[in-house]
C-alpha positions as CSV (number, residue, x, y, z in Angstrom):
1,X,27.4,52.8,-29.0
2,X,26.3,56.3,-29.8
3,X,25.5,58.8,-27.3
4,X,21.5,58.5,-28.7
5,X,21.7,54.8,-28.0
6,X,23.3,55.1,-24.5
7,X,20.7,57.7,-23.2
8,X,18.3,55.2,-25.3
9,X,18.8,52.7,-22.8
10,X,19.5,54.4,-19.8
11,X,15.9,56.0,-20.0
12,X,14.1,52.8,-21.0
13,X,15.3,50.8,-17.9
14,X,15.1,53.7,-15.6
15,X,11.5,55.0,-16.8
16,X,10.2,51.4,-17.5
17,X,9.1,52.7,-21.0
18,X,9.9,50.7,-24.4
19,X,13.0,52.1,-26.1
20,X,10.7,53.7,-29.2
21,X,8.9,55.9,-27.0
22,X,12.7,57.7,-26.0
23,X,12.4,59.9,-29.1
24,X,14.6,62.9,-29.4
25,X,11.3,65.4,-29.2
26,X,10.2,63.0,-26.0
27,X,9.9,65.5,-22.9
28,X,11.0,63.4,-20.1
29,X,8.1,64.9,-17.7
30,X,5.2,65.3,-20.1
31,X,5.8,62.3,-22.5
32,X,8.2,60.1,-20.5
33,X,6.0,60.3,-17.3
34,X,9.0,61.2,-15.0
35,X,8.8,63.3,-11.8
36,X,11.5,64.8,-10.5
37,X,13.0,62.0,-8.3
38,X,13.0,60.2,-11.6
39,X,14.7,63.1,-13.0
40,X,17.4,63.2,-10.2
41,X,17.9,59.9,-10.4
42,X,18.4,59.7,-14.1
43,X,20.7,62.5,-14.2
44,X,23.2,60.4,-11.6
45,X,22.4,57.4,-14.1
46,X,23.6,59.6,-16.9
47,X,26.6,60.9,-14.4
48,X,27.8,57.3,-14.3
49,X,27.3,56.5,-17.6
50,X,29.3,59.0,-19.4
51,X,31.5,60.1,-16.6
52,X,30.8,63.5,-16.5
53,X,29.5,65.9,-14.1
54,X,26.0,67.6,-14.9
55,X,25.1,70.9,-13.4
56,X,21.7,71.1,-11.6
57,X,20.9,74.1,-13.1
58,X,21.6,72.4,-16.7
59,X,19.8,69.4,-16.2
60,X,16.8,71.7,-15.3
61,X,17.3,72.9,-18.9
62,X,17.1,70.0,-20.3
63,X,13.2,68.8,-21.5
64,X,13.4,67.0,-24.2
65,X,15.8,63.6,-24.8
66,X,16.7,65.8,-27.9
67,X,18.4,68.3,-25.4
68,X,19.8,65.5,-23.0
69,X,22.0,64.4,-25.9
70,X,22.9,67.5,-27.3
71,X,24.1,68.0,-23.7
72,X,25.6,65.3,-22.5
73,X,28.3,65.5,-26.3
74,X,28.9,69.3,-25.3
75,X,29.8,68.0,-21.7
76,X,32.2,65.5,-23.5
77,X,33.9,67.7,-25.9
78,X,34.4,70.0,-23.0
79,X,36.1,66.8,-21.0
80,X,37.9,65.6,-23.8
81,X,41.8,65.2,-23.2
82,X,43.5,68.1,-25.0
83,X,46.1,67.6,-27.9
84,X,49.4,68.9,-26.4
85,X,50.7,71.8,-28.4
């Protein structure tokens, strides 16, 4: 599953919004209809999910599901094991 499809899904059942509406240009407040306890709690969703840890400060950067994704692989590559030299 791609990282699109994971936040996808995590949105939809969190939101309570069909899957086609969680566009990468979607704003999570504005289009989405999230308030900020949704926005906390889908950050800890998102947490879980990829097993990362997301800045406050970051997550408050993030408005569109575009950005959440762009995000969430940066996070990844920055957790990713390193190849031993």
């Amino acid at each position: 599953m791609t990282t699109m499809e994971r936040v996808v899904k995590i949105v939809a059942d969190h939101m309570d919004v069909a899957p086609d509406r969680v566009l990468g240009s979607a704003k999570i407040m504005d289009d989405l209809g999230a308030d900020s306890l949704d926005a906390i709690e889908l950050t800890i969703a998102l947490e879980e999910e990829f097993d990362v840890e997301i800045n406050d400060m970051k997550a408050s950067e993030w408005v569109t599901i575009g950005q959440v994704i762009e995000g969430l692989d940066a996070l990844i590559a920055e957790n990713a094991p390193k190849d031993a030299a």
